[in-house]
Every structure is written in C-alpha cells, then in structure tokens.
C-alpha positions as a Markdown table, in Angstrom:
| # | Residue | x | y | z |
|---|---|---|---|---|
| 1 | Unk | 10.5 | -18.7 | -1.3 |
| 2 | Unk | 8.8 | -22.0 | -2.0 |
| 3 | Unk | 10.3 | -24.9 | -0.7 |
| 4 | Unk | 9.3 | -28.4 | -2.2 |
| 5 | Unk | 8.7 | -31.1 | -0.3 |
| 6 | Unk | 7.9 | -35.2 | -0.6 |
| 7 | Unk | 5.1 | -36.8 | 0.3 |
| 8 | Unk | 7.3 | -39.2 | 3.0 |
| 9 | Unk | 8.4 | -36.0 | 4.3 |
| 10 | Unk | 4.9 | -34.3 | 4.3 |
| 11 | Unk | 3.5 | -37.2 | 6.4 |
| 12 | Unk | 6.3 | -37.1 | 9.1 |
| 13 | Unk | 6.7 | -33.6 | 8.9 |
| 14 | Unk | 3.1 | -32.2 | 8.9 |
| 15 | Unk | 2.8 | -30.2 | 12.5 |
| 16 | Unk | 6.2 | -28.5 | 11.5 |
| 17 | Unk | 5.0 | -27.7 | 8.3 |
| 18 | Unk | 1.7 | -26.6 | 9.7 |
| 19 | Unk | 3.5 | -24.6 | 12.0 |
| 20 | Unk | 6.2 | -22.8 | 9.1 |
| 21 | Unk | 3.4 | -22.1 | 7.2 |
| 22 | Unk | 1.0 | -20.5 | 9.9 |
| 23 | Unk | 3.9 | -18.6 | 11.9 |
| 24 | Unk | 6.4 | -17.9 | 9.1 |
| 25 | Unk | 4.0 | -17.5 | 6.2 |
| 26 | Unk | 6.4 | -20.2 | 4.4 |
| 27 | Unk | 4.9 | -21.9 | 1.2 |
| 28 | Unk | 5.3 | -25.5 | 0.0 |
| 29 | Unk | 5.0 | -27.6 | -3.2 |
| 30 | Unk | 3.9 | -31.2 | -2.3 |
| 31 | Unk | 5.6 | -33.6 | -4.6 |
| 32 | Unk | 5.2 | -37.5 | -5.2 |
| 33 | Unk | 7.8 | -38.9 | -7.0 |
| 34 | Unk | 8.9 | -35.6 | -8.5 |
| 35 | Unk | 5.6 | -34.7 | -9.7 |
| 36 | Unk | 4.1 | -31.7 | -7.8 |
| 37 | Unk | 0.5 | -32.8 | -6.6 |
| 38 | Unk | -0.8 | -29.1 | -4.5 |
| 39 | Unk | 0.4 | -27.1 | -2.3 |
| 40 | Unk | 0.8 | -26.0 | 1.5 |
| 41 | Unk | -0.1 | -22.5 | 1.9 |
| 42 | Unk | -2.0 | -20.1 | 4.5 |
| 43 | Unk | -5.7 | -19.1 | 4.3 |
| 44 | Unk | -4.6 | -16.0 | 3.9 |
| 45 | Unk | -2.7 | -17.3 | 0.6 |
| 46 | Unk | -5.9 | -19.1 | -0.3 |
| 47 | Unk | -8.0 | -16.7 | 0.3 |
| 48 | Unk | -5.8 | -14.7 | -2.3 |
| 49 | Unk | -5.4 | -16.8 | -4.7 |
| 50 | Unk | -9.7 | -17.1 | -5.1 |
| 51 | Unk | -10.2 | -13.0 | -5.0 |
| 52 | Unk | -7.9 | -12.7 | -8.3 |
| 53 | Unk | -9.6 | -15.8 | -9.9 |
| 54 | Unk | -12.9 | -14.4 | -8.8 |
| 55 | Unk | -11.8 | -10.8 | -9.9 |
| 56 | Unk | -10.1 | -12.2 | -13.0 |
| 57 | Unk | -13.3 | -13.7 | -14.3 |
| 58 | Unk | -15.9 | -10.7 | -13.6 |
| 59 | Unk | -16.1 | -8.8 | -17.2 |
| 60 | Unk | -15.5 | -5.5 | -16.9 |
| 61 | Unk | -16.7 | -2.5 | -19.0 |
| 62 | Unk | -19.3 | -1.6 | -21.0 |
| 63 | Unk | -19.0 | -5.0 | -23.0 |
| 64 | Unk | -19.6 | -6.9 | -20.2 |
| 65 | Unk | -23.1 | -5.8 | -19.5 |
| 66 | Unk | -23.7 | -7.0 | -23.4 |
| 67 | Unk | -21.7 | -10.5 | -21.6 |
| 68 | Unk | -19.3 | -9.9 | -24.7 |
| 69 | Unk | -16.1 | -10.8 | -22.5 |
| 70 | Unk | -17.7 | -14.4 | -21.8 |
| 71 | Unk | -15.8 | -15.9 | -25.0 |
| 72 | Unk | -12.9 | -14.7 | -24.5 |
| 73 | Unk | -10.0 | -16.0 | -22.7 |
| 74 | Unk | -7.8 | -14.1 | -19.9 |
| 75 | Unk | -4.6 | -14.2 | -22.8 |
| 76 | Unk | -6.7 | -13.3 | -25.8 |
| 77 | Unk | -8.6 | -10.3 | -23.6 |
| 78 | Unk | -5.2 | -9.2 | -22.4 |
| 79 | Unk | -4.2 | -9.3 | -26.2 |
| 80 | Unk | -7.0 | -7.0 | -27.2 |
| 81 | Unk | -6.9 | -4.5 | -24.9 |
| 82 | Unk | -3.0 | -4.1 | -25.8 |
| 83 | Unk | -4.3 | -3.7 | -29.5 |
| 84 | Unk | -6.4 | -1.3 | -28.1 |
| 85 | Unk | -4.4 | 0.9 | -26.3 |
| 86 | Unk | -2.1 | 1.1 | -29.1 |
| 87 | Unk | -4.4 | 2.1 | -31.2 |
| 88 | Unk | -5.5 | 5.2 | -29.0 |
| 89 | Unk | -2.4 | 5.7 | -28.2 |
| 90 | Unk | -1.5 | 6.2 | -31.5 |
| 91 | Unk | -4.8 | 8.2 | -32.6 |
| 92 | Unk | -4.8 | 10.2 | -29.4 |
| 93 | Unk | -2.5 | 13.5 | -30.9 |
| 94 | Unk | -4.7 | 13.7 | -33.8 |
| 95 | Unk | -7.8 | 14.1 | -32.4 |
| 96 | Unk | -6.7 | 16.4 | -29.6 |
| 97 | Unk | -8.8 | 20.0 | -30.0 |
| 98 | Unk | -10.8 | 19.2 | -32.6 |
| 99 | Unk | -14.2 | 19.9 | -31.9 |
C-alpha cells in the first residue's frame, strides 16, 4: 500500500521514512499542497520500474529488425497485436490440415 505523505512531513520525517521504506519495503507519494511531486521507493523498486521501461521500449519480432515498431506507441502496439490475435484466432480452424 502507498501511503502519501507532505512535504513538511517528508522533511521531519525523512530517517523514518528512509527506514519504512528500506526495512519494510513501504512506498510513498510525496505531495506539496496536494499535488503529488515523486515518489519514495526502494532501489529495488527503482531498479524495477527502469527494466520494464527498458523492456517495454525494445521492439520485438521480426518487425523490429525492419525498426517498424519505432512509430508506434505502447497503446496503439498493444491494439494491434489484439487485432492480430483475433484475426488468427479466428482463421486458425480453417487452415488446420490443409497442406
């Protein structure tokens, strides 16, 4: 669970924070005024969180030697391979044992 948490708070705070975060792997949204500004999280968390951006942004597939998937964005890719698979999904009974 995320807890949020004010900027007054953050600076008086900060070691116990520190130390939810790194022993209890607890998460926080740093807020001003309401707003939320970042966040408080582990390396581990971090270190997450820039894999799946990393891994989200490599093409995959035969297009992307060809660099195809480079105008596309993560919703409209995730759009066309739902086309996609419903389209084979759909075609896959008729072409089953023909030669």
């Amino acid at each position: 669970m995320v807890k949020k948490v004010g900027t007054i708070q953050l600076r008086k705070d900060l070691t116990a924070l520190l130390a939810e975060v790194v022993e209890n792997g607890r998460r926080f949204i740093i807020e001003k005024r309401g707003k939320p500004l970042a966040a408080l999280v582990s390396v581990e968390a971090l270190e997450l969180i820039e894999q799946q951006q990393t891994t989200s942004a490599n093409p995959q597939g035969a297009l992307a030697l060809a660099g195809a998937w480079g105008e596309l964005k993560e919703r409209e890719l995730e759009s066309l391979l739902a086309d996609v698979r419903a389209e084979r999904g759909g075609d896959a009974c008729r072409t089953e044992g023909k030669a």
